[in-house]
N, C-alpha and C positions, 0 to 999 in steps of 0.2 A: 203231421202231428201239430195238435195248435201248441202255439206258444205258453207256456204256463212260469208265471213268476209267484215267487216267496221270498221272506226273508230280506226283505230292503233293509239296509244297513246303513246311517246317514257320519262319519268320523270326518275329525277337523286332521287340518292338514299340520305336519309338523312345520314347527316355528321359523325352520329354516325355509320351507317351502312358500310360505306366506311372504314371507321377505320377497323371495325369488318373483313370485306372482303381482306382488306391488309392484315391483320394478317393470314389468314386461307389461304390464295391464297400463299404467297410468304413466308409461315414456311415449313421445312421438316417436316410431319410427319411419323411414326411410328404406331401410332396407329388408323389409318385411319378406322377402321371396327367402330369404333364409329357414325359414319355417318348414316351408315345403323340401326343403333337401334333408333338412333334419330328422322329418318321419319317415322319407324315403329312406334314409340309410339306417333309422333304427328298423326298420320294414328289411331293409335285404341281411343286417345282422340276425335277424328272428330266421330269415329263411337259413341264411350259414348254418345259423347253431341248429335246426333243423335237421338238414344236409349231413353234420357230423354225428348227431344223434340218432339219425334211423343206420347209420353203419354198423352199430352196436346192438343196437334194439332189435328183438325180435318182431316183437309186434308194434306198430305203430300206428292211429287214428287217421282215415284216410289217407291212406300211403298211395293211392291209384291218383290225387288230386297232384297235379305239376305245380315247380316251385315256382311263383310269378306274383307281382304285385302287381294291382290293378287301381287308377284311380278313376273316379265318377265325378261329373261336375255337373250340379243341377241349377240354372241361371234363377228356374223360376223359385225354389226355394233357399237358392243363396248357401246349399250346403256344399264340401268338397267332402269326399270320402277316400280314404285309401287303404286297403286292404290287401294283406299278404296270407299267403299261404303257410306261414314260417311256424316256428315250435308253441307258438299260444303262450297263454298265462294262467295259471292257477287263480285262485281267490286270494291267495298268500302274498302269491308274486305280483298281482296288480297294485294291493294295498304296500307291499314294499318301493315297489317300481316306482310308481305313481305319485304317491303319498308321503313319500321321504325322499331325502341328497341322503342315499347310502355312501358316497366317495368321502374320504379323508378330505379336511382343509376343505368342507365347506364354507367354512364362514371366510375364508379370504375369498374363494371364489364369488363369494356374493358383496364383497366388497369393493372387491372390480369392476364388475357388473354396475354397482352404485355408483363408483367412480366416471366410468366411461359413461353413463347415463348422465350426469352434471356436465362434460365436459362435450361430447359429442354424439349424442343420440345414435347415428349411424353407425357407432363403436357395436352399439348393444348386439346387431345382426350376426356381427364376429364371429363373437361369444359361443355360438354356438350352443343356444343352454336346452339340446335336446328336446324332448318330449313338448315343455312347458314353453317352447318358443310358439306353441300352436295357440298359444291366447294372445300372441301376437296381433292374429286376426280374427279370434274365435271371442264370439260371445257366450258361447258353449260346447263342451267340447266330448262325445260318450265315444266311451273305447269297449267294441265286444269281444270279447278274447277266448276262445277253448285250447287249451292246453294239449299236446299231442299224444301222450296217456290214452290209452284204450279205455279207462274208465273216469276218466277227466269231466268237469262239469263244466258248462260256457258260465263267463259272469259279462255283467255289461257295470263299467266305471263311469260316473260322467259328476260334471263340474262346474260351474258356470268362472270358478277361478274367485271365490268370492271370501273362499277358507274352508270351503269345506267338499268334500266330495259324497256321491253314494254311491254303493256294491251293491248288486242286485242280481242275483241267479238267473240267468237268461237258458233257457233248450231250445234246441235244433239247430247249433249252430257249429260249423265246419271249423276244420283245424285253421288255428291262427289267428290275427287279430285284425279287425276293422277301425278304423278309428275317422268317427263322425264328426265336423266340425262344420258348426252352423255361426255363419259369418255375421261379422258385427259390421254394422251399416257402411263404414267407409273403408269393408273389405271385400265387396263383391265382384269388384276381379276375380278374385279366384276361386270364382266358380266359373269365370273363362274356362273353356279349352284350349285356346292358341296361347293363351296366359299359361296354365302349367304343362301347354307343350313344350313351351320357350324355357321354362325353369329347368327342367327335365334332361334338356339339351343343353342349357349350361351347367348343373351343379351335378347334375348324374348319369351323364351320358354314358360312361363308364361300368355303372354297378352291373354286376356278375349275374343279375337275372331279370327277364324279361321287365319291362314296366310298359305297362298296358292304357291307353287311353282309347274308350269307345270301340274295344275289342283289336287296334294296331298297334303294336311295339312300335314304340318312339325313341328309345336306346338300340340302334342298330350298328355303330359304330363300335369294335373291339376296341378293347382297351389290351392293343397287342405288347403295349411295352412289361406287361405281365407274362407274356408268353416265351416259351425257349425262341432266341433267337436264331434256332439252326431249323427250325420250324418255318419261319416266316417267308414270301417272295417276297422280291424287289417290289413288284406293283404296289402288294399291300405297305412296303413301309413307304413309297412313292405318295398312295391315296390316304395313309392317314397324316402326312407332314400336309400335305396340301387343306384335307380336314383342321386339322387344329392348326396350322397355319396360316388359315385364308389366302392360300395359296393356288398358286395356277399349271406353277410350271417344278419340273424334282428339284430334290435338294441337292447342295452342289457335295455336301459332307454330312456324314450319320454317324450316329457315336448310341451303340445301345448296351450299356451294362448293365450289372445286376452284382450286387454289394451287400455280404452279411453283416462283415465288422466294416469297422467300429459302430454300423449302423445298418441298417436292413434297407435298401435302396435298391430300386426298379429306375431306372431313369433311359430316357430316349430323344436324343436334344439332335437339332437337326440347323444347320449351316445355309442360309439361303443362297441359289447363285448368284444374287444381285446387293450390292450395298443401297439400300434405299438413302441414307445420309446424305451418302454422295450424287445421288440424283436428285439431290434438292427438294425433297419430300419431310424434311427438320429431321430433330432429333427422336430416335427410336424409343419407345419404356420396352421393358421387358417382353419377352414372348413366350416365359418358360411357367408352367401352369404348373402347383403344387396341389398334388393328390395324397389322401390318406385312406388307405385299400378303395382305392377307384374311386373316391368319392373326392369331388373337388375341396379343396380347402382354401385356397387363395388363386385367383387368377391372374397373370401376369406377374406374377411377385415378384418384387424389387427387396425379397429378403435373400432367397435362395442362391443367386448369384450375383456378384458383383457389377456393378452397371458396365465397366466397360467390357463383358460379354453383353450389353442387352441385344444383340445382334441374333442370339440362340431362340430360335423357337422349340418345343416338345413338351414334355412333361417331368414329374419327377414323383414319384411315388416314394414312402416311405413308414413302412407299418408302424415306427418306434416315435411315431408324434400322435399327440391325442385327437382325436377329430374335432375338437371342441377346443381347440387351442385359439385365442382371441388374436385380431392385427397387432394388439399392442404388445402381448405374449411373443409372439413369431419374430419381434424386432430386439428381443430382449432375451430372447431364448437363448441358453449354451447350447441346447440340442439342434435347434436353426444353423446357429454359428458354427458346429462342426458339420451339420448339413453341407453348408457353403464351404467349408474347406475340404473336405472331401470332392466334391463335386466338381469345384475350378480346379483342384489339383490332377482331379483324372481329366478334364478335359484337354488342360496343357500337356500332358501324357500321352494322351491323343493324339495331338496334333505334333507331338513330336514324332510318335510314329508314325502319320503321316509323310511328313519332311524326308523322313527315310524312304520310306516305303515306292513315294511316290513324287520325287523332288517337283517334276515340274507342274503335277496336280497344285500341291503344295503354294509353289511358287506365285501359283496362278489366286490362293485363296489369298496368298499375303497382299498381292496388288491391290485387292478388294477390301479388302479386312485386317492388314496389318497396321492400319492406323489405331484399332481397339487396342491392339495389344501394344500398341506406343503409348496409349493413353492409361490402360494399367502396367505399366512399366514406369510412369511419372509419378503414379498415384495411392499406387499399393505394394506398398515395402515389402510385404510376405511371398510374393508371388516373383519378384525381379528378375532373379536368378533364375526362375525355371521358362521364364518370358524370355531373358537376355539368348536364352538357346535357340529361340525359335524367329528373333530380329533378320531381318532381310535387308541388302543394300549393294547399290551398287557400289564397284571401286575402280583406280588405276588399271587393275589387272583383269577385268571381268568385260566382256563386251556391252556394247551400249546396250539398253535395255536389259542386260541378264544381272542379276540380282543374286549375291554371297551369303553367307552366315557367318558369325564374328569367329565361329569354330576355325571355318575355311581358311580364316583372315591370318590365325593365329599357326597353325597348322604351314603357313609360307613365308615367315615372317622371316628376316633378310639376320645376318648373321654380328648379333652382337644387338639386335633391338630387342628393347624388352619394354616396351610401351605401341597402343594400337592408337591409329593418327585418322584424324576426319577433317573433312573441312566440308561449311554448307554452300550451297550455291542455288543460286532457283534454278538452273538445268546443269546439267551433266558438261556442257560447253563453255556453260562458263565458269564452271570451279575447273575444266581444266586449263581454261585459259588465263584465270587468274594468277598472280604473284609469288600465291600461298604455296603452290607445289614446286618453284620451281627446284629447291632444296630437295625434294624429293623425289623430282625427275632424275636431277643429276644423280642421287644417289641407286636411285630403281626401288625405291621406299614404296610398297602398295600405302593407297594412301585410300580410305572409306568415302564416298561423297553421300549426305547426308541433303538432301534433295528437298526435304519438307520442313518449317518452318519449327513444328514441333521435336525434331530429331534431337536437336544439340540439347533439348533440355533433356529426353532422355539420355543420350551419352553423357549427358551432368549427373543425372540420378541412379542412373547403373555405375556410374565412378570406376568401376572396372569391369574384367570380364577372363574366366582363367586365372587371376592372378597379375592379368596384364592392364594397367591404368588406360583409359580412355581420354585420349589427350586432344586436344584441338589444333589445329594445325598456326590459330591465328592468335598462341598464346604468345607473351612476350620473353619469357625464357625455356622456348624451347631449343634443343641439345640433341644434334643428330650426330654430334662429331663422334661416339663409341660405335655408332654404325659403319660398316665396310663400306666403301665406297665403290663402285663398278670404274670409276672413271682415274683416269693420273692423272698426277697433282699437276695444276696449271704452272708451272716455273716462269711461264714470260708473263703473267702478271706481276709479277714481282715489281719489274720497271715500271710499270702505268699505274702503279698504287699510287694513291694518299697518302702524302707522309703523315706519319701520325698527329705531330702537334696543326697541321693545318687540318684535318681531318676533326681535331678536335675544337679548334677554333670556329669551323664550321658549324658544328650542332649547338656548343654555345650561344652564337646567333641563329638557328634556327630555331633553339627553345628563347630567345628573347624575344622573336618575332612575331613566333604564332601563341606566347604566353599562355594564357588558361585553358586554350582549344583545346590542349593534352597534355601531359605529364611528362612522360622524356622523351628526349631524342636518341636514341643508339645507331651506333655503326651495326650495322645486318650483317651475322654471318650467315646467312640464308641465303640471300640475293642472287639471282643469274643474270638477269634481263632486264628486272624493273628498276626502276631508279627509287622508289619507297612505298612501303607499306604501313597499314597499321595494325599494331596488334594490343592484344587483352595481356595488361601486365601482370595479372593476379589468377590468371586462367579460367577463371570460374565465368565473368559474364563475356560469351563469345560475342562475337560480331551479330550473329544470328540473334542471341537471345536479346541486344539492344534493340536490334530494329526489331523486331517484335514491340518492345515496349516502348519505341518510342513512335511507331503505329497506332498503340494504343492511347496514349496520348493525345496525338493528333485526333483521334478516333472520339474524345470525348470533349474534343474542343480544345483543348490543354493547349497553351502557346509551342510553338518548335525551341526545342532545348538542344544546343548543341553542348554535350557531357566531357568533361576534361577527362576523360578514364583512361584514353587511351594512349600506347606511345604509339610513336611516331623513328621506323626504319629506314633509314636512307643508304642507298649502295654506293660507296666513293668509288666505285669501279666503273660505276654508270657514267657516261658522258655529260649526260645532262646537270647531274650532281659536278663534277668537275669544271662543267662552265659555271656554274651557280659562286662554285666557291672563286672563281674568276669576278664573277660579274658585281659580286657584293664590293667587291672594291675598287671599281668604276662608276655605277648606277645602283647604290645602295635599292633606292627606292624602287625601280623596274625589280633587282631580284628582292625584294620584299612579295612584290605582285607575283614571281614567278614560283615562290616555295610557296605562300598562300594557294596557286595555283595545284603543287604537286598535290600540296596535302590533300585540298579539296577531291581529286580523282582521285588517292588514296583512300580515302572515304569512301567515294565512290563506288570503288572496285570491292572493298568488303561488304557493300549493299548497304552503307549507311544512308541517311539523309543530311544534304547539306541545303543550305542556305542558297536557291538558286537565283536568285535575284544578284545577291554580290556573287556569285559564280560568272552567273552571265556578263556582267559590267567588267568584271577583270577579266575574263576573255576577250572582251572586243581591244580593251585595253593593249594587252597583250600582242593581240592580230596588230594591230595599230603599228605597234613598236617594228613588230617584226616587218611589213609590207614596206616600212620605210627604208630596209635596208641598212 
């Protein structure tokens, strides 16, 4: 039947619409492939409402034709076309659809819009402004539409975007709508095919029915994190982390839930077996892609969860955001924001049940990966506590390589203590062979060794755990004497002591001696072995967290600062200290060189930096004295 038209109808577009169309006509954009995901998904919501309207209907307008969108690319005439099969439009609904911002709080919306257009062109693609994002690249744009009514009449709408539109009766045309756009000169890409193959597979890989290019479905990939997960094998959640992963090999963890309150969430976030960081490949951005009913809405988003998971690849689905919700919206959204805390709340939930479930799986994710969760435990107050559950570390009591939780720690703890004790070391060998335990040895104190540089700050910003303070082992007034001792009391020290006022005469001259290098000098009740230590008299900046910054220092050129912060523990029990207090009143000057000396390797031994130039010279020094007999 030939075509036959009447009744051309030429109406201007409402005022808000003309706004909308200046802005999109006459901004540069950048991210013009936005256009294309936006008919496609108004394209698979026409089929949806379809879908749910022939359930109901008796009779419906070509019901034998499948639900599919199809798009066509014509290089030689520069048009792309795409049409659905979906519920059509009336002559009412075009001129409504089309022709007006029927939504509430248009005019902020288009205020936004004008905003981000001043400040960053590439904002506008965001935006998502549906339909009218197709004059993006359209110098004209006709939409033919039949309604799915058994006695529905087709109409064809078309635009050039200029202010006004025409309706015009169109027959023989099949349920659903077409929509033509004939490209403006520096948009003829997309009348590519590998061009809106490529868009198709990123922004709607997803949608829930077929999309057709040159007669092949180019959405072949489910979108399984919609599906029951009692449904699903291993292979396929194996081949779509790999898919959305750009991945090669499974994931070492899978987390797939599905959430009504306080928000409607699909989510399926997947743990890689390898930390890339750590093989020197830099720092990771996000890998968790945010959908809105399957339709991508932001990739890689660094809204959705917290940076220190960016480690998480998957998806995250949620019906109760708008598909049109802009970057700058998403970063400012409360509905984002409870996103995010639902979402990092169930995954540390996760992984707690992991820990149980399967400690030495577990064990095996934190060697890789518990450095994230040190670094949101430094950096994200809300989260501490359900992180401090899930910290791993060796201790006293654990074999080398095998690795506690502060639960464990707490759970053994020796009778009459009521604070948990760490001290850092760069290996396991030498925090046991340093100074700092040996009060703890003697008592059988499990004592946490804190291995990595960034620890002691988290045990700074966790401040507790249980109720029980997180102390460092190299404070200056620490207090183990309420603790039970395993050992009897030493009685024959008693005679080889320090009398006190010489004991005291002692540290007087050795704070005269070594003056602003540190703060005080104390008699050690700690002491076993060493003859001096040094420790943080205010507890707060450990040993650790100095040389970190004064690493950093050095690191930007900064001159070597040696920091008076610390005191300075001497053992009168020690030999060495007892000849000292001998030798200062024979050869002042040698034991000047020689407590310079202690201190120095007290320094040393907490992993500070000292001045190795006057180190060395007073060693030889030293050797000198000594070879002479």
């Amino acid at each position: 039947m030939a075509k036959k038209k009447t009744k051309s109808e030429t109406k201007e577009f409402q005022a808000e619409v003309k706004k909308l169309l200046d802005i999109v006509i006459h901004s540069l954009y950048t991210e013009r492939d936005i256009f294309v995901r936006e008919l496609i998904s108004n394209a698979a919501d026409a089929l949806e409402k379809f879908r749910h309207q022939s359930l109901s209907e008796e009779e419906v307008f070509d019901s034998h034709v499948p639900l599919e969108i199809t798009i066509d690319v014509d290089d030689t005439n520069h048009t792309l076309t795409i049409t659905d099969t979906g519920i059509g439009m009336t002559r009412e609904e075009l001129e409504a659809n089309l022709g007006t911002i029927a939504h509430s709080g248009s005019n902020t919306f288009l205020s936004e819009l004008a905003e981000a257009a001043k400040k960053d062109v590439s904002l506008i693609g965001q935006f998502g402004v549906g339909f009218y994002s197709a004059f993006m690249a359209a110098q004209k744009v006709r939409v033919l539409s039949r309604s799915y009514g058994p006695d529905a009449e087709g109409y064809e709408w078309s635009s050039d975007g200029s202010g006004s539109y025409t309706l015009t009766p169109e027959n023989g045309l099949r349920r659903g709508t077409k929509v033509i756009i004939e490209l403006k000169d520096d948009s003829h890409e997309f009348a590519n095919e590998e061009k809106i193959r490529g868009i198709i597979k990123q922004y709607s890989n997803f949608v829930p029915f077929p999309i057709k290019v040159k007669g092949e479905t180019v959405n072949t990939v489910q979108a399984i994190w919609a599906r029951n997960k009692n449904e699903i094998k291993e292979e396929e959640y194996s081949e779509f982390y790999k898919f959305i992963g750009n991945a090669f090999d499974d994931p070492l963890l899978r987390l797939h839930f599905v959430a009504d309150a306080p928000l409607a969430i699909n989510a399926l976030l997947f743990v890689p077996k390898e930390n890339i960081e750590r093989l020197g490949f830099g720092r990771m951005t996000s890998g968790v892609n945010l959908y809105c009913q399957k339709v991508l809405i932001e990739q890689h988003s660094e809204n959705i969860m917290p940076e220190w998971l960016r480690f998480l690849k998957g998806v995250v689905d949620s019906e109760d955001l708008p598909l049109n919700i802009s970057r700058q919206a998403l970063q400012d959204s409360a509905l984002v924001a409870k996103l995010k805390q639902v979402l990092t709340k169930r995954f540390l939930k996760f992984l707690g049940e992991q820990a149980k479930e399967d400690p030495e799986k577990y064990n095996g994710f934190f060697a890789d990966f518990g450095i994230y969760l040190k670094e949101g435990a430094t950096s994200d107050y809300a989260y501490r506590d359900e992180i401090a559950k899930l910290l791993r570390f060796e201790s006293s009591k654990s074999e080398a390589g095998k690795i506690i939780s502060l639960a464990e720690y707490v759970e053994r703890m020796a009778e009459g203590q009521e604070e948990i004790y760490y001290i850092n070391g760069p290996s396991r060998t030498a925090a046991e062979s340093g100074p700092y335990v040996e009060a703890f040895r003697k008592r059988e104190i499990e004592i946490i060794y804190t291995l990595e540089p960034i620890d002691d700050f988290v045990m700074n910003h966790l401040g507790e755990f249980d109720g029980k303070k997180l102390v460092s082992a190299d404070r200056g007034d620490l207090d183990l004497s309420a603790i039970k001792s395993s050992e009897k009391p030493e009685e024959e020290k008693a005679d080889s002591s320090m009398e006190p006022e010489v004991a005291e005469s002692l540290v007087g001259w050795i704070k005269e001696t070594l003056g602003d290098r540190l703060k005080e000098v104390i008699v050690s009740k700690r002491l076993v072995g060493s003859p001096a230590i040094v420790v943080s008299p205010d507890g707060y900046m450990t040993s650790t967290m100095e040389r970190v910054m004064q690493a950093a220092r050095l690191e930007k050129g900064e001159q070597f600062q040696e920091v008076g912060t610390k005191n300075l523990e001497i053992n009168t029990d020690h030999p060495l200290i007892r000849q000292l207090s001998l030798l200062r009143g024979t050869d002042e000057d040698f034991a000047k060189n020689v407590i310079e000396q202690i201190f120095d390797n007290a320094l040393i031994q907490a992993g500070l930096m000292v001045d190795p130039r006057k180190m060395v010279e007073r060693s030889y020094q030293i050797l000198e004295r000594a070879t002479k007999g």
